[in-house]
N, C-alpha and C positions, 0 to 999 in steps of 0.2 A: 504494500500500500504506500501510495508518494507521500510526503511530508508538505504540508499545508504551506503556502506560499502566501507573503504581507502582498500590499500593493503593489508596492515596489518588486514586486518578481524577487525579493531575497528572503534565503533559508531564515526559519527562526531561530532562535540561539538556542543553543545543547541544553538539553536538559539539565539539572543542578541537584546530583543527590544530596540527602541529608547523612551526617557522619552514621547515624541509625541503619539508614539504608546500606550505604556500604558494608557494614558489620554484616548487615543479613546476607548479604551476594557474597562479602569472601568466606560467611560459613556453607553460605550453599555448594559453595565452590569445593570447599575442601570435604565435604561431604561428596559430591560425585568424584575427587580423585580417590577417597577411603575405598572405592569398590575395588581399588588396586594398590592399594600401598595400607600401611598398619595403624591408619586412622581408624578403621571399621570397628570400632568401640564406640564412638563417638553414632554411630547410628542406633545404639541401642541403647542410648541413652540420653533421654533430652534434656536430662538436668547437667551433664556433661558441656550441649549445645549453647545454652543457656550463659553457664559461666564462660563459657570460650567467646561469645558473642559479647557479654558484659566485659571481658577482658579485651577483646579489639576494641571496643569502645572508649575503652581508659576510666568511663567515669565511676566506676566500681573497683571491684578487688582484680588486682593483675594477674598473671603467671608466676608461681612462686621464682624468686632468684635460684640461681644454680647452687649456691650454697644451702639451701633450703633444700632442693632435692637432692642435694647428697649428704647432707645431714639425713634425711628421713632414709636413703639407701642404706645410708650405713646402719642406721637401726634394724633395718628390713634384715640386713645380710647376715643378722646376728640372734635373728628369728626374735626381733622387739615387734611390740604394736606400739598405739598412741597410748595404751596404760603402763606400757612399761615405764615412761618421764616422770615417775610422780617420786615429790618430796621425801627426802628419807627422815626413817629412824620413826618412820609413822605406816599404818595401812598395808599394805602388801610387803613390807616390810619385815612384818612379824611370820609371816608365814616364809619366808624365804630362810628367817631361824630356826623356824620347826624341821623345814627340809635339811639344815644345816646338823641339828641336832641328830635327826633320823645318819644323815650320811656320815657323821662324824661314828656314830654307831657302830653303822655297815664297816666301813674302813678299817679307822682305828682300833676297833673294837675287836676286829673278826681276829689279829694273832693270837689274843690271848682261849681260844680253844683247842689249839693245833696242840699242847700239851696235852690234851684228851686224849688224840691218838697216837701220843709220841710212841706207850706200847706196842700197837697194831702193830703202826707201821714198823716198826723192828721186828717183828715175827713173821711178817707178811714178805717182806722182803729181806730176812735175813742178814740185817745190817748193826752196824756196831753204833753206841753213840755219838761218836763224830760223825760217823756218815748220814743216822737220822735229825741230826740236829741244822744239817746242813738246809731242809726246808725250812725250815721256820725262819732260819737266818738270813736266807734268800728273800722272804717273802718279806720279812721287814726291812730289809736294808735297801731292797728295791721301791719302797713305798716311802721312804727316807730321802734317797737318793735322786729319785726322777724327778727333784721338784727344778730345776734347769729345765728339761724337757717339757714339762708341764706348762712352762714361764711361757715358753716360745710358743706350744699349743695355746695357751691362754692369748696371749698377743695376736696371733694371726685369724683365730675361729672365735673367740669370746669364750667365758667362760661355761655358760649353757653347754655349747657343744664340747667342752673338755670333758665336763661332769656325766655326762651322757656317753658317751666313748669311753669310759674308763668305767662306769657299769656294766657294759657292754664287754669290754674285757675281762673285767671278773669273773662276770659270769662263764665266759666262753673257758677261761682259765679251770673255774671248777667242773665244769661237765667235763672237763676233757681233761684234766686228772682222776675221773672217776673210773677211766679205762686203762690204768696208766698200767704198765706190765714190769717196771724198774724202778728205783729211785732218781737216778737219770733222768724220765720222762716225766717223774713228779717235781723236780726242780723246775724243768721250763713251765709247766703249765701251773699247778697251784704257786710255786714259788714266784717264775718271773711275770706271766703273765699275769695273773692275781693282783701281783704284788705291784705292777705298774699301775694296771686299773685300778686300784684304791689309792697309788697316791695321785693318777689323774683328779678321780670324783673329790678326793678328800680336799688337796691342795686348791684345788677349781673353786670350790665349796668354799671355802674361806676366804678366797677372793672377792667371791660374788658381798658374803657378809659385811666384808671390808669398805664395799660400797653403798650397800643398804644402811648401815650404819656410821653416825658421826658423835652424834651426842651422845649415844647411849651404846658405846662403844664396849665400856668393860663390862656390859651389863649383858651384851649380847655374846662376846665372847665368853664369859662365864658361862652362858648357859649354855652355851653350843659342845662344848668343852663336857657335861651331862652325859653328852651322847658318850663318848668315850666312855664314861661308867658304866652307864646303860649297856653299854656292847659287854664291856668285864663281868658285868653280873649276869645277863640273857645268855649269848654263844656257849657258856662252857654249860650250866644246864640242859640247853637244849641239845650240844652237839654229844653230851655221857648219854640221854633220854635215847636219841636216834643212834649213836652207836650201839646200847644193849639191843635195839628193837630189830635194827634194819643193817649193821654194819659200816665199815665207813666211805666203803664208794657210795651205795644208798646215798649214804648221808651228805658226801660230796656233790651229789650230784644234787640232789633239794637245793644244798647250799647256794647251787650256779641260779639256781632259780630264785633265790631270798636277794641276792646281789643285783639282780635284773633292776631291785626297787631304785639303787640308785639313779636309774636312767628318770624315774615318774620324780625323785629329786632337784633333778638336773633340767626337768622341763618349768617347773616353778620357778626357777632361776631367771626372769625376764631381764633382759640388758637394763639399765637404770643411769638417768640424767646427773651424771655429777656436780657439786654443789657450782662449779667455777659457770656453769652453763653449757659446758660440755658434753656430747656423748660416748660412752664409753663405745669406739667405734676401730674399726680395722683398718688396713694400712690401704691405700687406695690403691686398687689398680692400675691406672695411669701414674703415679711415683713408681711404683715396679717396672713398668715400660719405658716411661722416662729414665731411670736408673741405666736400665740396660741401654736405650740409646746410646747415650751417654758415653759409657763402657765401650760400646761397637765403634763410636767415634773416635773415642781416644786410641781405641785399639789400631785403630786405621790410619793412625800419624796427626790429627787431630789436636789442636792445640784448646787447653782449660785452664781458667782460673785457679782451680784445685788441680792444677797437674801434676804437682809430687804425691799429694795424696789418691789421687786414681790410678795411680801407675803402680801403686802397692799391688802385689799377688795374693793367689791364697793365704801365703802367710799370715800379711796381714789382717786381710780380713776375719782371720782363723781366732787372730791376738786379741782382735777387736772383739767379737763374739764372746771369748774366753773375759774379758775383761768385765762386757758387759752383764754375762751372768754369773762369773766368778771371778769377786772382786779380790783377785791377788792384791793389789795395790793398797787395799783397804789394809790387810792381813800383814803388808809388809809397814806400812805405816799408824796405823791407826792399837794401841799397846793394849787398851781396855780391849776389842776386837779380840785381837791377836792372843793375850791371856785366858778370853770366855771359848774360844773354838777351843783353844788346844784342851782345856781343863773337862769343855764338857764332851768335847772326842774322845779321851780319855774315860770320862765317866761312863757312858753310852757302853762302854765293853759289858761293865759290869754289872749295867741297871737292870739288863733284857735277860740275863742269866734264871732269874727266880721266877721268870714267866713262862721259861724254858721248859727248866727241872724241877721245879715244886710238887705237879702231881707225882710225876715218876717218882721223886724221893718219896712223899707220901705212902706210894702203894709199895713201894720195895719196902720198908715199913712197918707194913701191916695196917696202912687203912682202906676203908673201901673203896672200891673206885668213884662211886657214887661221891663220898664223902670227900675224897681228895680231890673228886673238881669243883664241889662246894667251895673249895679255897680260894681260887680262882674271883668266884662270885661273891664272894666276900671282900672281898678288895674291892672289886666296882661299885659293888652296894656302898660301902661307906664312902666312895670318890665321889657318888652323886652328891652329898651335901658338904664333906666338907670344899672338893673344888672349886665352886662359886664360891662360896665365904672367903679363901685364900684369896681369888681372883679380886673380890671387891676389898678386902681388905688392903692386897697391894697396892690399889690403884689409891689409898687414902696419902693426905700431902703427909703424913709422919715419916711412912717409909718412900720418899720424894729424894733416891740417890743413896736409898739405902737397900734398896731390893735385892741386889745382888749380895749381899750378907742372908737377906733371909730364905736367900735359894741356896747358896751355901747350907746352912742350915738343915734345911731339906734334906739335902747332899747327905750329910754327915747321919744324921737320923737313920736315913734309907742303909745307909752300910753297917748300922751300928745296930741294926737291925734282924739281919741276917743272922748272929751270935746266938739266936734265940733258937733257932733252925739247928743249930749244932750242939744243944745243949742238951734238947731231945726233940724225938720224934712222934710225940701222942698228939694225937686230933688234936686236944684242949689246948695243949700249947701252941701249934701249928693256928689256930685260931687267935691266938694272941698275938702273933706274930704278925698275919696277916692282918689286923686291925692296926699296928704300928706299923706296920708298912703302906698301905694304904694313906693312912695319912701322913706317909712322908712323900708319897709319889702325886699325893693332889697338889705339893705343893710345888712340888720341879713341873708337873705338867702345864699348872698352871703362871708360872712364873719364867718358865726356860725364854721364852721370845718376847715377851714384856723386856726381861733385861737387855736381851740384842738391841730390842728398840732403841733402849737407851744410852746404850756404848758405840751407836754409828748414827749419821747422820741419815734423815728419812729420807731422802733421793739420792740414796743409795744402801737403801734396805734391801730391798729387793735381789740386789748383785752381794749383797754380805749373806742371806740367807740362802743363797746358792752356793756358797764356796761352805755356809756353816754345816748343811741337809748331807752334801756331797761328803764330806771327811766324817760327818756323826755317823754316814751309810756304812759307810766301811769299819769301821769296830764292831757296829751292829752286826756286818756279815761274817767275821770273822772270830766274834768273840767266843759262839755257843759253841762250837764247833773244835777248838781251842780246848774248851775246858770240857765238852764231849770227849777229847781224847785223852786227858786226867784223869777221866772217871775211869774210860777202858782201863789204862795203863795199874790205876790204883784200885777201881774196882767200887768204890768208895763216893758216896754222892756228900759228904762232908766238904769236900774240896771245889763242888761248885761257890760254896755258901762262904768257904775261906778267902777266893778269889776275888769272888762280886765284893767283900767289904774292902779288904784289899785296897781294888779300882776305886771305887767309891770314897770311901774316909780321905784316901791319897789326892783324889781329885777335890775335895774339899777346901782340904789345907793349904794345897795350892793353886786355886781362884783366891780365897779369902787371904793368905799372907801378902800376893801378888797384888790386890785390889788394895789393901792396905798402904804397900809400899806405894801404889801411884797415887793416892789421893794426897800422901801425906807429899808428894814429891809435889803436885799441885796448891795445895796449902801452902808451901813453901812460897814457890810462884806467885802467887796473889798477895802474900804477905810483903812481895819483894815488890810488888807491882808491876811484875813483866806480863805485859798482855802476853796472850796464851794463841799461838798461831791458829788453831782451831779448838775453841772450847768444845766445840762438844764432843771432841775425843778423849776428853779427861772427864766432864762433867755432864750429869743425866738432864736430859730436856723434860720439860712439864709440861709441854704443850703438847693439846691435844693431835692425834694424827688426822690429816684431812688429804683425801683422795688429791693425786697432784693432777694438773691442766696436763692437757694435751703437748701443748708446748715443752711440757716438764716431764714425758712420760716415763715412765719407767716398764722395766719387765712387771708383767701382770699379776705375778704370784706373791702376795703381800699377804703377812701373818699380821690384821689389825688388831691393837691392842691399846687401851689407855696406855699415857708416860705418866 
């Protein structure tokens, strides 16, 4: 149809859309290209149409910015929703302690039943005590020691998905020792595999707390810290009830199935908005690709502002890594540090020893099997209350730079302890024993990383608990196993009980004389009035710990604790 001509024989002037109008024609528009390209959302949804249309328009809410959408990816990536952002130390909060408690349980709680069938499995397999003692030792030294690996899972997936993969391991660990046909086959599977997957969920677990909680730090850690008892008192009844009934592969194998809980733990764990406004989020894609550009260029003759340090090799970056999650540097500098690893590396030989050999000495003895894994639960049973009371106790300003004396303490109780074990061997004493033990181990449980807290600096906690986990692994794995061949050699379960105080009293004496001579060497120092290059390598902070920014991150596996 022709366009209507004035008098004058000329065109009338173009039509004049309104800004309205246009909106509508370039939604329509990109509506007929969606039939081929990955708009086609956008047709089944007109409230979709709507804000995209109010968004060409300007005079409403825009396009979120790009920092916006990858803020919200990164929550996405790490299986968050829009409830995971909410304020801590309140709300969903408290349920994230309950899963903490439950896992703390499952975890740390599950070595102390493998003395249940320290007998079996000698008879089953024909093995001497060094050679059975060698799981247990496996199984905890590994749950000890993977907290490095853990760090770097935690940084790269979040903690959700650590704590979930490492129930998932357990579990696979126990079903698949329940067919095990050697002692051999039972190290990798309940020993390492096990043993990984509990310190994944565990370490994970405490993480995630670490976040949920600020104000109500010691209060949560105290009570997470429950669970541990809870596992000491539950596991060893349960696992004497289903050894008389059903055996111990049976029983292993249920076990794979009770460990699975951590994974419905590990889903409770929703990522959460750090205080600074930050999310707790993963390393972007695009830095990973960018990096290796980078890398490809420099490799290609390529000149960089960081050219000395790109051209570093493996090595380097091998240094760096080691650095970052085992702070040598801390260890060769830092004296308070360097005195608390060695003394409680040391200690660690001989603490795990009576968790070992207790029932076996029991039954060799003459008491029931029944009643000698009663001992076991009897320690946890009393962990559950007095542990929090120690934990809230410490965190009081009295003992404010004196904590490390009253973990000593602890220390010296715990070995002084053992003599009661060698004096005799009736149930009633054995009972007595355990109840003094007990509460000297609520108080090292509860106080062991409280005091790290306070002998390093907190941006670089995380790389001190990596080099402290890593060297406690190792006496842990070597200690039982040590004094399993004592016993062969002597024949004689006295000489588990000589050893551990031994370790212990000795480890005592020296954190506590060593803490003495620096403080009093800093006292010195302040009296002299020589500022102190880094105070807080001599002296304990009282500031509360608060998740660091982005900017500040650190490895993700943080043991939070009031100072």
């Amino acid at each position: 149809m022709s366009r209507p001509r004035c008098a004058h024989n000329h065109a009338l002037p173009a039509l004049r859309f309104s800004p309205r109008m246009r909106s509508a024609t370039a939604v329509c528009f990109m509506l007929l290209v969606s039939k081929k390209s990955n708009l086609g959302s956008l047709r089944s949804s007109p409230t979709k149409v709507h804000s995209l249309g109010r968004g060409l328009h300007g005079s409403c809410s825009r396009f979120p910015s790009r920092p916006a959408w990858e803020e919200k990816a990164a929550t996405m990536s790490q299986g968050g929703t829009r409830g995971a952002a909410k304020p801590q130390d309140r709300g969903w909060a408290w349920m994230v302690l309950l899963a903490a408690v439950l896992l703390q349980g499952l975890t740390l709680g599950f070595p102390s039943c493998i003395g249940v069938f320290f007998t079996d499995l000698q008879h089953e397999f024909q093995a001497s005590n060094s050679e059975t003692s060698w799981f247990p030792s496996i199984m905890v030294a590994v749950l000890h020691g993977g907290g490095p690996l853990c760090s770097i899972l935690v940084k790269r997936f979040g903690y959700r998905f650590a704590v979930m993969l490492g129930g998932l391991l357990s579990s696979v660990g126990m079903v698949s020792s329940s067919f095990c046909k050697s002692l051999g086959q039972l190290y990798l599977t309940a020993g390492l595999i096990t043993g990984l997957g509990s310190c994944f969920s565990f370490q994970a677990g405490v993480t995630a707390l670490g976040h949920y909680f600020v104000r109500w730090q010691a209060l949560a850690n105290a009570m997470a810290s429950t669970g541990v008892s809870l596992g000491f008192t539950l596991w060893p009844l349960l696992s004497q009830y289903m050894l008389d009934e059903m055996g111990w592969r049976n029983t292993f194998l249920i076990f794979g199935g009770i460990l699975l809980n951590c994974c419905v733990c590990g889903a409770i764990m929703r990522p959460v908005r750090l205080a600074s406004g930050s999310l707790v989020q993963l390393p972007r894609p695009g830095e990973d690709s960018g990096r290796r550009a980078e890398e490809a260029q420099l490799s290609n003759g390529a000149s960089s502002p960081h050219l000395k340090y790109q051209q570093q090799n493996r090595k380097t970056a091998c240094f760096q890594m080691l650095q970052k999650y085992l702070a040598f540097d801390i260890f060769c500098q830092n004296k308070g540090y360097q005195i608390y690893t060695i003394g409680v590396t040391w200690m660690m030989m001989g603490f795990v020893l009576p968790h070992v050999y207790l029932v076996p000495y029991a039954i060799q003895n003459g008491v029931e099997e029944r009643k000698a894994a009663l001992l076991i639960s009897i320690i946890g049973f009393i962990n559950i209350f007095i542990r929090p009371l120690t934990g809230l106790l410490s965190g009081h300003r009295i003992f404010t730079g004196r904590r490390i004396y009253l973990f000593n303490l602890a220390v010296l109780l715990c070995g002084l302890s053992n003599f009661i074990c060698i004096v005799s061997a009736e149930f009633s004493v054995l009972i007595v024993y355990c109840v003094i033990l007990s509460i000297a181990m609520s108080g090292i449980g509860a106080l062991t990383f409280q005091v790290l807290m306070d002998v390093v600096e907190m941006d670089r906690f995380s790389s001190a608990l990596g080099l402290f986990t890593v060297l406690e692994s190792i006496t842990l794995l070597i200690g039982p196993p040590l004094t399993g061949l004592l016993v062969d050699i002597t024949n004689d379960f006295h000489y588990v009980f000589y050893t551990s105080s031994f370790l212990l009293i000795s480890a005592a004496l020296f954190m506590g004389l060593s803490f003495c001579a620096l403080e009093k060497k800093r006292n010195l120092k302040e009296a002299s009035k020589v500022p102190l290059d880094n105070p807080s390598r001599y002296q304990y902070n009282d500031t509360p710990t608060e998740p660091q920014p982005e900017s500040q991150s650190t490895p993700a596996v943080v043991y939070v604790t009031s100072i």
